[in-house]
C-alpha positions as CSV (number, residue, x, y, z in Angstrom):
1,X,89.2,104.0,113.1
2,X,90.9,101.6,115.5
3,X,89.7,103.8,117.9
4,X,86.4,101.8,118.2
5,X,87.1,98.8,118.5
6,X,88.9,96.9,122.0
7,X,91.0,93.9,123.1
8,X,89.3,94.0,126.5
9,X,86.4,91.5,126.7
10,X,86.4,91.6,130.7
11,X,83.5,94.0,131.4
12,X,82.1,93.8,127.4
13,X,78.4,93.3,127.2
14,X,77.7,90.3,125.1
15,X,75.7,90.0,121.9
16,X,73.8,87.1,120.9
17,X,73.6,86.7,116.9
18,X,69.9,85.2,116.8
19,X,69.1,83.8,112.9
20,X,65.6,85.3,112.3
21,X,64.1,82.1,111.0
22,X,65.0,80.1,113.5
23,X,63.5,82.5,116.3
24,X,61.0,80.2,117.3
25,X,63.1,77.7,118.0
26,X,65.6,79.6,119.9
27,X,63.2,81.7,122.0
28,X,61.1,77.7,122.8
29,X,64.8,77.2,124.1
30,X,65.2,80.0,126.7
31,X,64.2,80.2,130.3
32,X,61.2,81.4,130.8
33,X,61.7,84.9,132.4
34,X,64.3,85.8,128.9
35,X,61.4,84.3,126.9
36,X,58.7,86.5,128.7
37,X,61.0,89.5,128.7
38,X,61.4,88.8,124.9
39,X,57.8,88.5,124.2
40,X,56.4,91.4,127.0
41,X,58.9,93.8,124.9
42,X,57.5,93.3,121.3
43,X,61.1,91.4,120.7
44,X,60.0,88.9,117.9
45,X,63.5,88.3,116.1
46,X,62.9,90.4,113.1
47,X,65.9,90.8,111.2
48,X,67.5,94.3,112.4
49,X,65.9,94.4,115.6
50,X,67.3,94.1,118.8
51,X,66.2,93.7,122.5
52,X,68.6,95.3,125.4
53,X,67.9,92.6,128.8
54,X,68.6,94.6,132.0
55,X,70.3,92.5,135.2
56,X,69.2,92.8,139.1
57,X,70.6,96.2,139.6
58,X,68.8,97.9,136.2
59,X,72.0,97.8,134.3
60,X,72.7,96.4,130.7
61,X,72.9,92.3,131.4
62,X,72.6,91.3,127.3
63,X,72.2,92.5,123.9
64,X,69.5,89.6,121.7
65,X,70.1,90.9,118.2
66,X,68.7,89.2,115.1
67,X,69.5,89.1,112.0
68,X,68.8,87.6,108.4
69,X,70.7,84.1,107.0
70,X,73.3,85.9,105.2
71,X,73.6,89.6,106.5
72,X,75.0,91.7,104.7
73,X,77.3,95.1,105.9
74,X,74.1,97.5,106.2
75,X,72.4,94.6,107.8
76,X,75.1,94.4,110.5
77,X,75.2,97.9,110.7
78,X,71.6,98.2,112.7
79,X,73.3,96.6,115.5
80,X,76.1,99.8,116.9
81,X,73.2,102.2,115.5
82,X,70.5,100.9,118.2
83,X,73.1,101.1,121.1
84,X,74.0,103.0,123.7
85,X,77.4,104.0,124.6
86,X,79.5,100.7,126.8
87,X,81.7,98.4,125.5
88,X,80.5,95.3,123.9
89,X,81.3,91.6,122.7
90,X,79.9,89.4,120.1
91,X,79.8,85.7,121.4
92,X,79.8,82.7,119.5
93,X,81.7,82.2,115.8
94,X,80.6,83.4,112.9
95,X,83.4,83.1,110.5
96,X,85.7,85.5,109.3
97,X,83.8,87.4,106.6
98,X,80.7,88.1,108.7
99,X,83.4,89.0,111.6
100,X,84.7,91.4,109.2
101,X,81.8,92.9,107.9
102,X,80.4,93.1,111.5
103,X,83.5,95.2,112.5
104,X,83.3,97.4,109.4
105,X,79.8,98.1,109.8
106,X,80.5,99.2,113.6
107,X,83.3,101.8,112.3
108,X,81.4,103.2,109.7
109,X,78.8,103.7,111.6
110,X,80.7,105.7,114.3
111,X,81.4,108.2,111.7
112,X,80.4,112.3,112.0
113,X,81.2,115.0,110.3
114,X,81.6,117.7,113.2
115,X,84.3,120.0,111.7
116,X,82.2,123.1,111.8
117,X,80.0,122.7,115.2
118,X,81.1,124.8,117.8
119,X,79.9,122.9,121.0
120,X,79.5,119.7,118.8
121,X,79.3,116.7,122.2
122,X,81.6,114.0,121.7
123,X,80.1,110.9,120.2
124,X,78.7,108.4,122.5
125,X,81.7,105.9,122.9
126,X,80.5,102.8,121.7
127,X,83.7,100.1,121.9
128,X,83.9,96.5,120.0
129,X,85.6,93.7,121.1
130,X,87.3,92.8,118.3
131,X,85.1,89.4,117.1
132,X,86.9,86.7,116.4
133,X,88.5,85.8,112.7
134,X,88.0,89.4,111.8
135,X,90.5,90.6,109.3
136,X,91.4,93.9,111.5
137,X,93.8,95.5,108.8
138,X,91.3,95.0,106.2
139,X,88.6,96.9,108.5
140,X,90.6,99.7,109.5
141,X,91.7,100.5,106.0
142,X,88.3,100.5,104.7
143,X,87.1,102.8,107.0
144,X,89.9,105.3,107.1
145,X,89.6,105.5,103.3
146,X,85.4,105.9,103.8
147,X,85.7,108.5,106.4
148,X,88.5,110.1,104.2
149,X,86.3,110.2,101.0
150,X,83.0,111.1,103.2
151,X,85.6,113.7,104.9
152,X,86.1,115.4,101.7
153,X,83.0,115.6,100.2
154,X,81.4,116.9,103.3
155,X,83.6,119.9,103.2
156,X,82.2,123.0,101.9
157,X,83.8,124.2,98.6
158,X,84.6,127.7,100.6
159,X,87.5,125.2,102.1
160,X,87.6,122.6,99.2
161,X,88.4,124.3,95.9
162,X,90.6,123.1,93.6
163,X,93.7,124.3,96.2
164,X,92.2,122.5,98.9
165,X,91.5,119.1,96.8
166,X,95.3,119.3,96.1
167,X,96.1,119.7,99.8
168,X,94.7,116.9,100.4
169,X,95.7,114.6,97.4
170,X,99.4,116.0,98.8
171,X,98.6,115.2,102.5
172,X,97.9,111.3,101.3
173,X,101.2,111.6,99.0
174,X,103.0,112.6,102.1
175,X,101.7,109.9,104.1
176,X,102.3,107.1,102.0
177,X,105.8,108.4,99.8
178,X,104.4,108.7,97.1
179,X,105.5,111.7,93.9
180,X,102.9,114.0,93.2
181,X,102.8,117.3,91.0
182,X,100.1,119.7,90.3
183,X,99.3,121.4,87.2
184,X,97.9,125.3,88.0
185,X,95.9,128.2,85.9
186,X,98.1,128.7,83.3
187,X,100.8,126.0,82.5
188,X,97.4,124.0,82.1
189,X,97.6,125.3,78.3
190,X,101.3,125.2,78.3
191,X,100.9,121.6,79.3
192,X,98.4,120.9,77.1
193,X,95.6,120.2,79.3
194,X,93.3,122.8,77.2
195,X,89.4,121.6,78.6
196,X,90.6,121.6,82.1
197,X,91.6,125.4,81.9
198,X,88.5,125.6,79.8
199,X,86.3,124.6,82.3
200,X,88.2,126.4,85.4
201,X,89.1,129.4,84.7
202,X,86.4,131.6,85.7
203,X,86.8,131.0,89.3
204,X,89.6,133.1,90.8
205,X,90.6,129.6,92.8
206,X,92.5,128.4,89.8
207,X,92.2,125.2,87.8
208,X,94.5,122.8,88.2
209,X,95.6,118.6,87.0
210,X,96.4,116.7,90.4
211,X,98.5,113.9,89.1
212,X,100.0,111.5,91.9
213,X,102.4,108.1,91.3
214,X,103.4,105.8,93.5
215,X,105.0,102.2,93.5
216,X,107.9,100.3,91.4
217,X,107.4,102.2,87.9
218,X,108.4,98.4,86.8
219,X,104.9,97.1,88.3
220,X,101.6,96.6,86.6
221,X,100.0,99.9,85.6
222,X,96.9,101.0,87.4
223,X,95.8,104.4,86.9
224,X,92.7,105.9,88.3
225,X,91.0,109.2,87.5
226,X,88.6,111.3,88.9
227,X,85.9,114.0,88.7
228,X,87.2,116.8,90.7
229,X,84.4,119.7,90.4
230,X,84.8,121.2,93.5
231,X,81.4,123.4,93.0
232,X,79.4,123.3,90.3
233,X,76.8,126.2,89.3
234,X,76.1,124.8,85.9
235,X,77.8,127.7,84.3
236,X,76.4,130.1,82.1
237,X,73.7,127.7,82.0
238,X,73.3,128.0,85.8
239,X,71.3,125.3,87.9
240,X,68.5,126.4,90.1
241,X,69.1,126.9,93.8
242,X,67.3,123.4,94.3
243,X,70.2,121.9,91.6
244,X,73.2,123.6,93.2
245,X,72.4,122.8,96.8
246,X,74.3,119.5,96.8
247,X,77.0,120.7,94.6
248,X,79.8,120.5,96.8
249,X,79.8,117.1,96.1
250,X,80.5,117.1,92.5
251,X,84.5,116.4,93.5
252,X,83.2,113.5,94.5
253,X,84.7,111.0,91.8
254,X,88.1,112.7,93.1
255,X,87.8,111.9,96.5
256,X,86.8,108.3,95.6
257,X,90.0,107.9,93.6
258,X,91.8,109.0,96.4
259,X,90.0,106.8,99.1
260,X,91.4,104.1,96.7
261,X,94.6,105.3,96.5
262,X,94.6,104.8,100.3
263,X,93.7,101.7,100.6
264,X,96.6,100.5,98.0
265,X,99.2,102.5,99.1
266,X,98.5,100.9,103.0
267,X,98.1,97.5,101.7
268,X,101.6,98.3,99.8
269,X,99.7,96.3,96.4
270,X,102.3,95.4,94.1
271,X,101.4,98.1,91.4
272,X,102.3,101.0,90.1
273,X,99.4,103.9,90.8
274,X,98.8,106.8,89.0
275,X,96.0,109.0,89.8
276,X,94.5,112.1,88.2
277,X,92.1,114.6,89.2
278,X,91.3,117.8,87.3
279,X,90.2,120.4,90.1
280,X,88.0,123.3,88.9
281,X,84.8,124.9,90.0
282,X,81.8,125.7,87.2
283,X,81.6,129.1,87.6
284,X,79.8,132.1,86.4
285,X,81.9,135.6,85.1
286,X,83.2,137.5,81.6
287,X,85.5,134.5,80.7
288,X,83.3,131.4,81.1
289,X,82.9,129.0,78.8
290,X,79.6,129.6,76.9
291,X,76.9,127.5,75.1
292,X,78.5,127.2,71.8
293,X,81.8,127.7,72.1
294,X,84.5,125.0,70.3
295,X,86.9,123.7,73.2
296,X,90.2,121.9,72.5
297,X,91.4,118.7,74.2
298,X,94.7,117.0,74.7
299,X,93.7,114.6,72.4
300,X,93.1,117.1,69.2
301,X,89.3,116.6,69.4
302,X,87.3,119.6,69.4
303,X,85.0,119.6,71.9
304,X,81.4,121.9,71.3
305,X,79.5,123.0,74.2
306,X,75.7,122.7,74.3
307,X,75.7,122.9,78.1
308,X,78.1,124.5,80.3
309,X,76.3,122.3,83.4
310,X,78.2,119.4,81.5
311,X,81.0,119.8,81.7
312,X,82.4,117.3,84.1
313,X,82.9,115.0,81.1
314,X,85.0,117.9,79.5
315,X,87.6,118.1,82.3
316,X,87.5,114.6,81.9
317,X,88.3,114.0,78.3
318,X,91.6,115.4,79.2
319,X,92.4,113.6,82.2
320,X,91.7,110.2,80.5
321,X,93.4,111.2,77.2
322,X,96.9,111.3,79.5
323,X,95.9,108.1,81.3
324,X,95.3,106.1,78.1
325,X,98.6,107.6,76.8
326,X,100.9,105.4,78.8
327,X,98.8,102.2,78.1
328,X,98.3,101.5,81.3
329,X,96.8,97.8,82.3
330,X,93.4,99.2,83.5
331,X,92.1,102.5,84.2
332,X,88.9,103.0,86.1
333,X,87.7,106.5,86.8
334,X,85.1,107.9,89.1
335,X,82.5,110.7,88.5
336,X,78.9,112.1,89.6
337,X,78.7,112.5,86.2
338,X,74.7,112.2,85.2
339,X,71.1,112.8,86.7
340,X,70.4,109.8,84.3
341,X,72.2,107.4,86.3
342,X,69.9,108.3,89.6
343,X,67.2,108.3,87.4
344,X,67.8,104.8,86.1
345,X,69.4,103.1,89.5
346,X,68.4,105.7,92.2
347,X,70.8,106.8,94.3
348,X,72.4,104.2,95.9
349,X,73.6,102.1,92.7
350,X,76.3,103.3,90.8
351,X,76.5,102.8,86.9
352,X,79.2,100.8,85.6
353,X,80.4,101.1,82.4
354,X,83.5,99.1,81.0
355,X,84.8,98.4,77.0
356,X,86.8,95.0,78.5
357,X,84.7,91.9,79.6
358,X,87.3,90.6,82.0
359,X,87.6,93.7,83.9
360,X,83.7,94.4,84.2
361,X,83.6,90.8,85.3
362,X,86.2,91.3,88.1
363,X,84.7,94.5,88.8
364,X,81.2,92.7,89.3
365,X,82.2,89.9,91.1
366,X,84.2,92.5,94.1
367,X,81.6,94.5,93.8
368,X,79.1,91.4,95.1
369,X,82.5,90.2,97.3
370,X,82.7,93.1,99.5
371,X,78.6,94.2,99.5
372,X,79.2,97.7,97.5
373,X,76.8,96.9,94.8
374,X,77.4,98.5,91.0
375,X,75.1,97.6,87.7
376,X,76.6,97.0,84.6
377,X,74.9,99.7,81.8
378,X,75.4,99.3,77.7
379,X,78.2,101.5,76.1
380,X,75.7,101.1,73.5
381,X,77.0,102.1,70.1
382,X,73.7,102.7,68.5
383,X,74.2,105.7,70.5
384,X,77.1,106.7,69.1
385,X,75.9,109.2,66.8
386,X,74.1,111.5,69.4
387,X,77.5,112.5,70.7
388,X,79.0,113.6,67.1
389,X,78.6,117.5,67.7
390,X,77.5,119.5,64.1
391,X,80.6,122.0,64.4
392,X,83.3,120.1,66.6
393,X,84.2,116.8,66.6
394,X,81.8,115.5,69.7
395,X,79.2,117.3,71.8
396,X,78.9,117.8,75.2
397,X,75.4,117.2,75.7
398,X,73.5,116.1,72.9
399,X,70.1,117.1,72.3
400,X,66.8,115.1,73.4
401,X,68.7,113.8,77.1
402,X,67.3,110.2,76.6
403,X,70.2,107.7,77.8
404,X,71.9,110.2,78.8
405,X,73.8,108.3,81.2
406,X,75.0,105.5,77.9
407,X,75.6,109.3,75.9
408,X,78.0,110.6,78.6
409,X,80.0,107.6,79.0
410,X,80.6,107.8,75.3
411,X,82.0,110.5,74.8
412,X,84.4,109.6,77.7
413,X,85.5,106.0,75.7
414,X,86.2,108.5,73.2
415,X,88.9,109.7,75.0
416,X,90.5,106.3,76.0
417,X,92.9,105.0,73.5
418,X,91.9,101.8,71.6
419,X,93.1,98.4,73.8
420,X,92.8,99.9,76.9
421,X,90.8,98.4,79.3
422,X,89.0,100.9,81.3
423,X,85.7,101.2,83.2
424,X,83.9,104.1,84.4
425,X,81.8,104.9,87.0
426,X,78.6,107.0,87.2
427,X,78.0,107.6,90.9
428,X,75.7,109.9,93.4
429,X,78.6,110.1,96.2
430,X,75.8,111.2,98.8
431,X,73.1,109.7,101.2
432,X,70.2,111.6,101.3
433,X,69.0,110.6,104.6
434,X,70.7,109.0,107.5
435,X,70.4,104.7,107.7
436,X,72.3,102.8,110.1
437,X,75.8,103.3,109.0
438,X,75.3,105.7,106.3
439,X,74.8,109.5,107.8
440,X,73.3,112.1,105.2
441,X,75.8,113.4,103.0
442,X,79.2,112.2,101.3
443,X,79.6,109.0,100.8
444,X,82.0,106.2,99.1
445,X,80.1,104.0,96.8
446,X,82.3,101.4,94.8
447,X,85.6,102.5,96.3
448,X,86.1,99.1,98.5
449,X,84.7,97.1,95.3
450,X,87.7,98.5,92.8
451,X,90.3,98.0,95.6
452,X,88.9,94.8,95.6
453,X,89.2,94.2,92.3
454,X,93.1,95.2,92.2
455,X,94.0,93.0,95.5
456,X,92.3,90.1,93.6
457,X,93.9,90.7,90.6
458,X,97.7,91.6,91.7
459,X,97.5,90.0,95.1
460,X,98.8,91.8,98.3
């Protein structure tokens, strides 16, 4: 991600920061052939625009680009996206955190996905001069651990199955020393990891617990967990071809949890980090779970299906059971987990649910901090009655679907030991459309607001 950005200011085109409300003012302050230029070209200072000023020979001479009072990261984003390839500078100071949120935007914005296009061209080289006050490891980390998570949500489940998920949790492992073992087919029931196999094991790509550590074992405990439903058809209870056209992005609660994982391991936080991902794909064949069927969980609850296109929650119950069991100091996990969620935020605000005020409240405040926006929703207890099953112990989908966001993320508390503060995450993972630093498809939403949390919180 460095890669974009320059030390070399010497032929950099410079950028002039213009506040949008005080556009009047500056443009009464120009000569008069920039202010003509300005007005001839429609160039009225409208936060997001910019205006390109050629010099005598017809080349680039000047960047004017406005922007609001307080931009924010897609704000600053508009500026790389309405460029053409050269090397540029931003002049003047404008502090360290819009610095920093300038040079993130301009990195995450360079991002494409171009793994599977034969005669893909080369993006068009747009360089930064790195601006001034700018925390540089702070950007590159963010947006090694956003193209990592986009990376591997993007890939198709033909090459990101359970196996391949576990590649790459072992590739990050590699990089950064930490331990990491993998739980396959089988010696999931041997290890007592019964709704994971559940789930799983109708694919021929076997199931399988990802479970990586890293850091002094002495350190606080953070453990992170994510969903890690590589493909999901729904099951028995298959989705239409409208519902499973996305679904290669349903592992991606465990690519966020490893984006995260990044950035800790590189900022060398003084933790120690677990983190667990149960791999499967939802698929369809003679051993599938079916509607009906009682499944066992690490924890001893029995678990009854009423939807086999839930069951992201079920692989779930067992990942969280063995977080909780070591009584970790937090546990956040990560999961497109509900339809609800979109429903009730759209897609580009992730639910946040959380059983400890403090947390939810450091959670919040990063969230606002480093502009990756989450809303706090109810673990409403009124509700707790929908997820009591008739024949096991808690249903997987309880009948009516109203809340069924607050449902889902109950029945996951019930899987986190009592005392434990832990907060969980109800996310879409994916832009629909392309936006200035956002292209269509995966994406990490609320990964750089839980690292932020931990740095706050154990320093680094």
């Amino acid at each position: 991600m460095s890669d974009f950005f320059t030390e070399d200011a010497a032929v950099a085109v410079a950028v002039e920061i213009i506040p949008s409300s005080s556009f009047d003012d500056w443009l009464a302050d120009q000569p008069e052939n920039l202010a003509n230029w300005a007005r001839s070209t429609g160039f009225k200072g409208k936060a997001g625009t910019l205006s390109m000023l050629p010099d005598e020979t017809g080349g680039l001479a000047k960047v004017l680009f406005a922007v609001a009072d307080e931009p924010g990261l897609w704000d600053w984003a508009k500026l790389p996206a309405g460029l053409p390839a050269g090397r540029y500078r931003v002049d003047g100071d404008h502090g360290g955190e819009a610095a920093t949120s300038l040079a993130l935007a301009w990195a995450l914005d360079a991002y494409a996905f171009k793994r599977y296009k034969r005669d893909a061209e080369p993006s068009a080289e747009k360089l930064l001069v790195w601006p001034d006050g700018c925390d540089r490891d702070a950007v590159v980390a963010a947006a090694a651990a956003t193209g990592l998570v986009r990376d591997l949500i993007n890939t198709p489940a033909s090459d990101m199955g359970p196996d391949g998920l576990a590649a790459a949790a072992e590739d990050l492992a590699r990089d950064h020393g930490a331990e990491i073992t993998v739980v396959v087919g089988d010696d999931l029931l041997e290890r007592n990891f019964p709704a994971v196999h559940a789930v799983g094991r109708a694919h021929d790509r076997a199931p399988r617990l990802i479970d990586l550590r890293w850091g002094d074992p002495a350190a606080p405990k953070v453990t992170l967990v994510g969903k890690g439903v590589c493909f999901d058809t729904g099951g028995l209870d298959i989705k239409s071809a409208a519902g499973m056209k996305l679904m290669k992005k349903d592992m991606g609660g465990g690519a966020h949890v490893l984006g995260v994982a990044k950035m800790v391991m590189a900022a060398a936080l003084p933790v120690r980090l677990r983190v667990l991902v149960p791999a499967v794909e939802n698929s369809i064949a003679g051993n599938a779970m079916r509607p009906g069927d009682i499944v066992a969980t690490r924890k001893g609850l029995s678990i009854e299906i009423n939807n086999t296109d839930a069951e992201g929650r079920v692989i779930l119950a067992d990942a969280l059971t063995e977080a909780a069991a070591e009584t970790p100091d937090l546990i956040v996990d990560f999961a497109t987990l509900t339809g609800a969620a979109r429903v009730a935020l759209g897609t580009d605000l992730p639910a946040l649910y959380c059983n400890d005020e403090a947390l939810a409240a450091d959670i919040l405040g990063a969230a606002e901090a480093s502009d990756d926006p989450l809303w706090r929703m109810p673990l409403w207890a009124g509700y707790e009655e929908k997820v009591d099953a008739k024949v096991g112990d808690v249903d997987n989908a309880p009948e009516g679907g109203y809340g069924g966001s607050i449902t889902a993320a109950l029945f996951l508390q019930r899987f986190v030991a009592d005392g434990v503060p832990w907060a969980h995450l109800d996310l879409m993972a994916w832009n629909l459309s392309t936006r200035a630093g956002r292209p269509e498809g995966g994406e990490a939403m609320g990964m750089r607001a839980v690292y932020q949390m931990l740095r706050n919180r154990y320093g680094g």
